[in-house]
C-alpha positions as CSV (number, residue, x, y, z in Angstrom):
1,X,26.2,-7.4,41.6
2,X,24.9,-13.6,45.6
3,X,21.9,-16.0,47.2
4,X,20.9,-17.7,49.5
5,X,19.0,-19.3,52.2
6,X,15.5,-19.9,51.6
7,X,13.0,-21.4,52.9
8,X,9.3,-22.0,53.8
9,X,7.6,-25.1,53.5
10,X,7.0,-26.0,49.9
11,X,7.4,-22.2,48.5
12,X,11.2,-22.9,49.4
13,X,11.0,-26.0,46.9
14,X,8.9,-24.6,44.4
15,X,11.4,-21.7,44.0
16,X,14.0,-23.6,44.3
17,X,12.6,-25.7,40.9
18,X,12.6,-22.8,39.7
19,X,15.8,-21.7,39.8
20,X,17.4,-24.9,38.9
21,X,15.2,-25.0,35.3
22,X,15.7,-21.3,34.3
23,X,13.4,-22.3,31.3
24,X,10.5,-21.7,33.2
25,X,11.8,-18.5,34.7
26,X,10.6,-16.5,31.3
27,X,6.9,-18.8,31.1
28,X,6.2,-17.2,34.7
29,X,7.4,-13.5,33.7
30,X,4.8,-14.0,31.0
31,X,2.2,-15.2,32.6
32,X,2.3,-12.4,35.3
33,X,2.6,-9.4,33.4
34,X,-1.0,-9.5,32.4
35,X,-1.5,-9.2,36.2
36,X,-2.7,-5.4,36.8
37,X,-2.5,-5.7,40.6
38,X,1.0,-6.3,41.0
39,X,2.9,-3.6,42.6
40,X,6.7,-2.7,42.1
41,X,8.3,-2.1,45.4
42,X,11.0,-3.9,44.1
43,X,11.9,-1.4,42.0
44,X,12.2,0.9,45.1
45,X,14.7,-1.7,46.1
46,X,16.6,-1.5,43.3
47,X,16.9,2.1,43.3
48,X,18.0,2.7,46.5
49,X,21.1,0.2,45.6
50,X,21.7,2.5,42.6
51,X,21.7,5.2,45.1
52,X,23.7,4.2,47.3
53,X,26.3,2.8,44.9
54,X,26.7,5.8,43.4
55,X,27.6,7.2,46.4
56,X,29.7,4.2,47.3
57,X,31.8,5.2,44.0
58,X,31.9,8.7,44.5
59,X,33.8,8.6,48.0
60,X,36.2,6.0,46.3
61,X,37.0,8.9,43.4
62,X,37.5,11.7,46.0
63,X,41.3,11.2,45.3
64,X,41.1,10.8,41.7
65,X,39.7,14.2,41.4
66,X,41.4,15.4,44.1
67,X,44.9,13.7,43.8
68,X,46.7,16.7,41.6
69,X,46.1,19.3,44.4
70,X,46.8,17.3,46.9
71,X,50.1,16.1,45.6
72,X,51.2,19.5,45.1
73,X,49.7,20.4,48.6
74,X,51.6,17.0,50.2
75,X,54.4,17.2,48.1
76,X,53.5,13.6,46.7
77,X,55.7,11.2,44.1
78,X,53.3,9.1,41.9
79,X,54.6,6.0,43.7
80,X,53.5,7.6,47.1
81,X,50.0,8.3,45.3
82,X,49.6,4.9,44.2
83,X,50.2,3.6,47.7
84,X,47.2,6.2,49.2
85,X,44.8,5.1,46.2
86,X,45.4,1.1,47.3
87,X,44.9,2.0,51.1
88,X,41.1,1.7,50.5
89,X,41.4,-1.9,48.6
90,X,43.8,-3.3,51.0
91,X,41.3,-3.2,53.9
92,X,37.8,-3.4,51.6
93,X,39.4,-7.0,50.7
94,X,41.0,-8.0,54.2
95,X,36.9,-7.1,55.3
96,X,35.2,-9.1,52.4
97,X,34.6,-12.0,54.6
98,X,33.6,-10.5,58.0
99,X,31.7,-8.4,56.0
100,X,29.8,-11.1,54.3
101,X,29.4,-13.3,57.5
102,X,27.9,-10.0,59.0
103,X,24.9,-9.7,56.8
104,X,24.4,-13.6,56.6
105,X,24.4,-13.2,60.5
106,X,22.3,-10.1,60.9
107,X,20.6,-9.2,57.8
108,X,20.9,-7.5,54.6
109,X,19.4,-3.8,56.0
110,X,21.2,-3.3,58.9
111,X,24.8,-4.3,58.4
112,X,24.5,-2.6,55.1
113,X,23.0,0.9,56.4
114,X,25.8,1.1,59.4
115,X,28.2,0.1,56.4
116,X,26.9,3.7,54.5
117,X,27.0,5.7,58.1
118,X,30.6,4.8,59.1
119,X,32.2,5.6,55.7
120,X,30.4,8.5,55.0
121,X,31.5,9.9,58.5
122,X,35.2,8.5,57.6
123,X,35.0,10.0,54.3
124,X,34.3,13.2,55.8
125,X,37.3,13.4,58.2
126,X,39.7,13.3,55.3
127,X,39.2,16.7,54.3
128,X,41.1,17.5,57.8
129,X,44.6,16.0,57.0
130,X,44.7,19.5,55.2
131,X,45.7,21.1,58.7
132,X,48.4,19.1,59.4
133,X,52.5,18.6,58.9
134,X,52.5,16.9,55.7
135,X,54.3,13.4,57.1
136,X,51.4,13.0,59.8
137,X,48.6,14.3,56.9
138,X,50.1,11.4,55.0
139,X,49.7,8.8,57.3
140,X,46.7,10.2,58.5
141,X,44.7,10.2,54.8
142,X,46.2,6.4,54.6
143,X,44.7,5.5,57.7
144,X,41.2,6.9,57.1
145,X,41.4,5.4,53.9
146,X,42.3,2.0,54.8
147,X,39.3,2.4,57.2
148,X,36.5,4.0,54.9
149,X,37.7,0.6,52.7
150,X,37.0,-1.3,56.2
151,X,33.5,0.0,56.5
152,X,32.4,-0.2,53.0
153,X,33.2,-3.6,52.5
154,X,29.5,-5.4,53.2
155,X,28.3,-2.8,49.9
156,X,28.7,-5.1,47.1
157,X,28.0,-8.8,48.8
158,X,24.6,-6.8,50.4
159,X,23.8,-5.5,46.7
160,X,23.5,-9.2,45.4
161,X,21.9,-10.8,48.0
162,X,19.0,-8.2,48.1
163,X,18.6,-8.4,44.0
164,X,18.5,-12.5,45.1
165,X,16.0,-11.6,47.8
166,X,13.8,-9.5,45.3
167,X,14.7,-10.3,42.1
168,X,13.1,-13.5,39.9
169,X,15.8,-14.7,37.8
170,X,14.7,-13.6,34.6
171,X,15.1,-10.3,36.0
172,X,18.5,-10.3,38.1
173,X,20.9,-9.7,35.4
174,X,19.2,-6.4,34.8
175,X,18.7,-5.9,38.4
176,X,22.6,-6.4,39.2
177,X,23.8,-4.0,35.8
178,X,21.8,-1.6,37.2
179,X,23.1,-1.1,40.7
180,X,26.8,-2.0,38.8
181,X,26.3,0.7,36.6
182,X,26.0,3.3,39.5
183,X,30.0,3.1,39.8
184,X,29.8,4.9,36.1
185,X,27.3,7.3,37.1
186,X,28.6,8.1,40.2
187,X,31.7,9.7,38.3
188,X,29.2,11.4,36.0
189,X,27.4,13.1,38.4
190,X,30.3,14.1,40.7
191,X,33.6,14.3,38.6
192,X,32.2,17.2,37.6
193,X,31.1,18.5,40.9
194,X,33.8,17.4,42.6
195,X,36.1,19.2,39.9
196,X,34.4,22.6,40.6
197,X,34.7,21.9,44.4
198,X,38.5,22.0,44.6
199,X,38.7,24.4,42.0
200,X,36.8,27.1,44.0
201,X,36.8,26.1,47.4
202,X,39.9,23.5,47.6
203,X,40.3,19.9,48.1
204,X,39.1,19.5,51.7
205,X,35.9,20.5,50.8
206,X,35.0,17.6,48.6
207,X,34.9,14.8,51.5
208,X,32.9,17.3,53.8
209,X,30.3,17.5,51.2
210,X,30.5,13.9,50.4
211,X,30.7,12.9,53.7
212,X,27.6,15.1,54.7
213,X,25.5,13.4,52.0
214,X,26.2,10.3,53.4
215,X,25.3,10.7,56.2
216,X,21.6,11.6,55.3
217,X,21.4,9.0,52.8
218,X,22.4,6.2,55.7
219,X,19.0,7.2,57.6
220,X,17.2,7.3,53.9
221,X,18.4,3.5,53.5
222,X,16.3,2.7,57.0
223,X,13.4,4.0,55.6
224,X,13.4,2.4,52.4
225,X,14.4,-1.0,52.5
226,X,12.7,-3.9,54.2
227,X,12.7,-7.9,53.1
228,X,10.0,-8.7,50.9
229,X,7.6,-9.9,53.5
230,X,8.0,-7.0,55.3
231,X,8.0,-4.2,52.8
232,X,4.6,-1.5,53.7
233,X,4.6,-0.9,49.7
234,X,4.7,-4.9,48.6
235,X,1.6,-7.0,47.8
236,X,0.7,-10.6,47.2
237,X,0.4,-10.6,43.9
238,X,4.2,-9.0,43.8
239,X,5.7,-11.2,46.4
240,X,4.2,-15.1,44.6
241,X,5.9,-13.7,41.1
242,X,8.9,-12.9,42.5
243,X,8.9,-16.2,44.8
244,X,7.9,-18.1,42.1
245,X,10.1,-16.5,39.7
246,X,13.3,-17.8,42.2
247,X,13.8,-14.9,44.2
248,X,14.9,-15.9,47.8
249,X,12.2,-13.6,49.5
250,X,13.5,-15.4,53.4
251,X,16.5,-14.9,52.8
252,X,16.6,-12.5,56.2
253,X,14.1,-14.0,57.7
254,X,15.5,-17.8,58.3
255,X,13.8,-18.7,61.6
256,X,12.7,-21.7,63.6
257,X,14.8,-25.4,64.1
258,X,13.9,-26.5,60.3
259,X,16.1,-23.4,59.4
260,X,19.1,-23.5,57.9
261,X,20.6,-20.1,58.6
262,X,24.4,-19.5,57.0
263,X,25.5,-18.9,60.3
264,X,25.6,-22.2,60.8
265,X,27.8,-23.0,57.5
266,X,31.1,-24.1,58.5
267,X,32.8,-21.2,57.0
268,X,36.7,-22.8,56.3
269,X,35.1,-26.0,55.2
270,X,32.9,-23.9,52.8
271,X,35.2,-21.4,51.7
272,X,37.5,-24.5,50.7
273,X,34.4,-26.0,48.5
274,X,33.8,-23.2,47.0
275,X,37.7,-22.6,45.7
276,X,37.6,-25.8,44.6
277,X,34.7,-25.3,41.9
278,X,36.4,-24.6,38.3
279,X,33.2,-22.6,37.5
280,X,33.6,-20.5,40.7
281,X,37.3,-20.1,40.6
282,X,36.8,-18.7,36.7
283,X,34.7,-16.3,37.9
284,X,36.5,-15.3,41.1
285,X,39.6,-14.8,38.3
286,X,37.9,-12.6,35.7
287,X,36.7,-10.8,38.1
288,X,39.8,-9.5,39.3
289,X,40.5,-9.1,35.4
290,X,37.7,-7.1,35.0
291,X,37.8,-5.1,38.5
292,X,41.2,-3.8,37.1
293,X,39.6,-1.8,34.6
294,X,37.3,-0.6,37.2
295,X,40.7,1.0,39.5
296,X,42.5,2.6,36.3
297,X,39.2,4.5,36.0
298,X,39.0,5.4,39.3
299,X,42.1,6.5,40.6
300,X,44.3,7.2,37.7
301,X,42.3,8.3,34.6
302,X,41.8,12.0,35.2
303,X,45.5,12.3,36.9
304,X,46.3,10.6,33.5
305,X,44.0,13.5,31.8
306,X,45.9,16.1,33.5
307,X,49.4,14.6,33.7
308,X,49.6,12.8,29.9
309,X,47.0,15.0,28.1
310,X,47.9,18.5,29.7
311,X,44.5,19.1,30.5
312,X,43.0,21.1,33.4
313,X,41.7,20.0,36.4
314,X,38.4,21.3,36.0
315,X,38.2,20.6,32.8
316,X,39.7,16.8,33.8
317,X,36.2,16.8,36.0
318,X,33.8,17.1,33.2
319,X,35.8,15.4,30.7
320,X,35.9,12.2,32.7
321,X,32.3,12.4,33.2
322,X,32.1,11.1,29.5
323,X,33.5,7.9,28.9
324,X,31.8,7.0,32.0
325,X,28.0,8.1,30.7
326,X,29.8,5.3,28.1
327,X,30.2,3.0,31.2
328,X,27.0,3.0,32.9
329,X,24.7,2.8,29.3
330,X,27.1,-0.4,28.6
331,X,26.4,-1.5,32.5
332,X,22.2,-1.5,31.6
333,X,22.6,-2.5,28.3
334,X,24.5,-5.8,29.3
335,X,21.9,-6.5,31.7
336,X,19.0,-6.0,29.5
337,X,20.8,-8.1,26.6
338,X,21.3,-10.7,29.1
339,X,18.3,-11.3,30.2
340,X,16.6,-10.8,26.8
341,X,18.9,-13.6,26.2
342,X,17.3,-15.8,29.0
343,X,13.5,-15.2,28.0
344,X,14.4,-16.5,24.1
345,X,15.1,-19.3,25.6
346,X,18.9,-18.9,26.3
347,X,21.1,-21.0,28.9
348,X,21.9,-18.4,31.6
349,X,26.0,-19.9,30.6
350,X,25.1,-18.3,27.3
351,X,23.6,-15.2,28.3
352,X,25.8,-14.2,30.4
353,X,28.5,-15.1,28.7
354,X,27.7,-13.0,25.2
355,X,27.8,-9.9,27.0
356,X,30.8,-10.4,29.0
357,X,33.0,-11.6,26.4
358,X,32.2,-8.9,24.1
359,X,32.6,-6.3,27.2
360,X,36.0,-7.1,27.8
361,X,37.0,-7.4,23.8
362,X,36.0,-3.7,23.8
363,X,37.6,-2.8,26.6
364,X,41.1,-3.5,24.9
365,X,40.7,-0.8,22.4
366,X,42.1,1.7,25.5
367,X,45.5,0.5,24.1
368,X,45.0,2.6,20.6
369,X,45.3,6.2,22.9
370,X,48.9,5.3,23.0
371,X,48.8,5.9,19.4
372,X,46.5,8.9,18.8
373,X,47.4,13.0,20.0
374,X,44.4,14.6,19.4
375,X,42.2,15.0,22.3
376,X,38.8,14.3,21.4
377,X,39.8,11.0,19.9
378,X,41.5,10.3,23.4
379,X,38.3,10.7,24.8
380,X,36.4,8.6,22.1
381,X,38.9,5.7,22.7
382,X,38.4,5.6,26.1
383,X,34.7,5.9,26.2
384,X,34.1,2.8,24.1
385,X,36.7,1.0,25.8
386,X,34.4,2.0,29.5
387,X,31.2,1.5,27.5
388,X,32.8,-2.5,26.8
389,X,33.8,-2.4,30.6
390,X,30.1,-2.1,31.3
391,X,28.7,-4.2,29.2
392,X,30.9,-6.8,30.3
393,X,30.0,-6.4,34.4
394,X,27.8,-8.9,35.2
395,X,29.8,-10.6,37.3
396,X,27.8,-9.8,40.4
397,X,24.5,-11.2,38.5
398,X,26.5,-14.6,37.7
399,X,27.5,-15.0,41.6
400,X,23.7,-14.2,42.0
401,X,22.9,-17.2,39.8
402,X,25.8,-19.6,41.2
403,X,26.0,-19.1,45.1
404,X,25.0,-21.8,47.6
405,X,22.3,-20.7,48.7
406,X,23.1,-21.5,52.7
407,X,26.1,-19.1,51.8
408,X,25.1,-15.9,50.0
409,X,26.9,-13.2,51.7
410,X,29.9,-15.3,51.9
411,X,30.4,-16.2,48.4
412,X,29.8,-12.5,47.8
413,X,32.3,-12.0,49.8
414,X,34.7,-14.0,48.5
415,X,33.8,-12.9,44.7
416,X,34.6,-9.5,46.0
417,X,37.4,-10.2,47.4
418,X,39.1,-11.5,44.7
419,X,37.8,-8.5,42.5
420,X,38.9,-5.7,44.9
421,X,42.5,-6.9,45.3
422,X,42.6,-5.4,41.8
423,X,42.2,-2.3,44.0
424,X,45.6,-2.9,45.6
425,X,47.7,-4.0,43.0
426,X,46.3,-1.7,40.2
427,X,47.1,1.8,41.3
428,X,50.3,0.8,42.5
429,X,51.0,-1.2,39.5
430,X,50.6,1.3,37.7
431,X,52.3,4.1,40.0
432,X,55.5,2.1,39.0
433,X,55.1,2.2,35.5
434,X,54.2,5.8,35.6
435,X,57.3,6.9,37.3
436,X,59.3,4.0,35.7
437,X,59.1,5.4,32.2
438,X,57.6,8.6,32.4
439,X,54.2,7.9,30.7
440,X,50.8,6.1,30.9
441,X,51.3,3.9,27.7
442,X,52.7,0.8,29.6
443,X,50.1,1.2,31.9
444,X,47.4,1.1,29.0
445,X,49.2,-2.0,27.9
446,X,48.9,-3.7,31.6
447,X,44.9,-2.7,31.7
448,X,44.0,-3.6,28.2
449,X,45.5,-7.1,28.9
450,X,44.0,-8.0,31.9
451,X,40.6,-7.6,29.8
452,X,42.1,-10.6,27.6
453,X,42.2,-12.6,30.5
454,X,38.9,-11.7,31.6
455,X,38.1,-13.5,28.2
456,X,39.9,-16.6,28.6
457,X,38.2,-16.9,32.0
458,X,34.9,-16.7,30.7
459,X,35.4,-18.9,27.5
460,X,37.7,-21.3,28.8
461,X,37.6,-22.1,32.7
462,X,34.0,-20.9,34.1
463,X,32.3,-23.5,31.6
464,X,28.4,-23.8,33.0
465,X,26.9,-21.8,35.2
466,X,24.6,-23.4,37.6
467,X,23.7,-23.4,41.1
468,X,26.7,-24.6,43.9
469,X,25.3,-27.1,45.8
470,X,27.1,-27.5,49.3
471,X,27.3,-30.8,50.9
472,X,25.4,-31.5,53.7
473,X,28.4,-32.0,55.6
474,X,29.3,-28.7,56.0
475,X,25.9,-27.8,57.0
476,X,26.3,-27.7,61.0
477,X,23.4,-29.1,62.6
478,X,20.6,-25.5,63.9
């Protein structure tokens, strides 16, 4: 799933109106659908975010799927494992805010496609710990790992702020659950792959190919994405309904001395403001809640599969694949709901709330596998419970409605931040609890109750969500 800067003239405080009276958001999406002429290159936009977080997930799974044969091949405890899978979140959330001031400083397109080059080409050099000792290949994979986290850090803050550059807000809570949903997908499309991979070629082979891929789609990304101003496939009619519809179409293009650009925001000062904002603290909570979910899926549900269910590894590949087709229909479907919920006439606390709420009351049902045998219903269990996991992401869609504007990337960043240090303490949270008591059922118990507190976030600490408005003051004179 951030905003923004915007500014020109009076469009800035036209759309502005806009987005402070979301009521009128669903009059103008009306009003311009009967408007033949207009063209989509916003879907293209949105797309290549899917795209590339898909791939974002994908090189964060390569251990998951991998992690079996290369513990045997390492000689790796579960503890030890758990420390490799949080090498990736410890740096992603030390980088949060660099990564954040970086695209407020220089852009959405170009911090973001060097952000896709350097971890693909990082990702790719962990396939070549394989030829050596097995101290220094440890060290070595928790060092490229800590630095593919370093690199991919500016994904997630540059997602929303380019669905707040190009998105009205009727349209940003599907916009946001559609490049969230690509983390489902990703594992869809290449748990399976990836399974086959290191079953008949071995486990180095999976971060050459994913690193490869990368690789192209980095110079894919330059070709593709543009600010709306700028884009060869926009037109006029396209850019007024998104501008009008609260879209922040300059956000990359703040320019001249009435310009307020956020490399100006006093960044402590601001940071400061925005912990102190109840609403914005909720969120920044439940998003950590709800991130957890996110890391027992990635890094320790197929070992689970293989280690608790006695299942293959191959067949762990495809079989993961399935609760997270679950994941990434929830991911839509919470985005659609939510902003059907806006053009009835909804608050935006309200629909955004619904689906979140409900999300996370699903997700709680994981805690019934410690109850069942039979491995089907395992799988059924944990599919709804990652279909309510996606339903319940829009997170990134309310940071796109909240953010000061002057501040996008930042509070981004600091959204993500708070969400991604989940990364760290989850897989080694639960690498404890594994090798504590021999089982996953504890760790069940830890994830299912983090989605409770997701909850009480939501319902009793976020309370309205609006707009943060910084104070002039820490606004440092252009």
């Amino acid at each position: 799933m951030t905003e923004f800067n915007k500014r020109i003239g009076a469009s800035a405080e036209s759309a502005s109106a806009v987005v402070q009276q979301p009521s009128a958001a669903p009059a103008a999406v009306a009003g311009a659908r009967s408007d033949a002429r207009r063209t989509r290159a916003r879907h293209l936009i949105v797309l290549m975010l899917f795209v590339v977080t898909t791939l974002n997930y994908a090189d964060r799974a390569t251990l998951s799927i991998t992690g079996t044969a290369m513990q045997h091949a390492l000689g790796l405890t579960p503890v030890s494992m758990g420390y490799i899978f949080s090498a990736f979140a410890w740096a992603y959330v030390i980088a949060q805010l660099p990564g954040g001031w970086l695209l407020d400083r220089f852009g959405s397109k170009r911090t973001y496609a060097l952000s896709i080059f350097f971890w693909s080409v990082l990702t790719m050099m962990q396939g070549w710990v394989a030829g050596l000792a097995v101290g220094t290949a440890v060290a070595a994979l928790f060092a490229l790992r800590f630095l593919v986290g370093a690199a991919e850090a500016p994904s997630f803050p540059g997602n929303s702020r380019l669905v707040a550059t190009w998105f009205p807000t009727a349209e940003r809570g599907t916009a946001a659950a559609i490049f969230n949903s690509a983390q489902y997908f990703a594992t869809v499309l290449f748990a399976p792959i990836m399974g086959w991979i290191t079953h008949a070629f071995g486990w180095p082979h999976v971060f050459t190919v994913m690193g490869l891929l990368g690789i192209l789609i980095a110079g894919l990304w330059m070709k593709t994405v543009y600010t709306p101003r700028e884009h060869p496939l926009v037109n006029e009619a396209e850019l007024h309904y998104i501008e009008q519809g609260g879209a922040l179409v300059d956000l990359d293009r703040q320019r001249g001395a009435a310009a307020r650009p956020a490399s100006r925001v006093k960044v402590g000062a601001c940071l400061k403001e925005m912990l102190a904002s109840r609403m914005l603290l909720g969120v920044f909570i439940g998003q950590y809640c709800i991130t957890t979910i996110t890391y027992f899926f990635l890094t320790w549900f197929p070992i689970y599969l293989v280690q608790e269910r006695h299942m293959s590894i191959l067949k762990a590949g495809f079989v993961a694949a399935i609760p997270a087709i679950c994941g990434f229909l929830g991911g839509v479907l919470g985005g659609l709901i939510s902003d059907a919920l806006l053009r009835r006439g909804h608050s935006t606390t309200f629909a955004r709330k619904v689906p979140i709420v409900a999300g996370m009351l699903l997700s709680t049902a994981m805690i019934a596998c410690n109850y069942v045998d039979t491995q089907w219903l395992i799988v059924a269990i944990m599919a709804l419970a990652f279909f309510g996991k996606g339903v319940g992401a829009l997170g990134w869609a309310v940071v796109a409605d909240t953010a000061p504007k002057e501040a996008s990337g930042l509070c981004g960043a600091l959204f993500n931040t708070f969400g991604n240090t989940a990364g760290i303490t989850t897989p080694i949270v639960i690498g404890y609890l594994v090798q504590g008591t021999g089982s996953f059922a504890a760790a069940l118990v830890f994830v299912g109750a983090n989605a409770l507190v997701a909850v009480g976030c939501y319902l009793f600490v976020v309370g309205e969500i609006r707009r943060v408005e910084l104070k002039r003051s820490l606004i440092a004179p252009a």
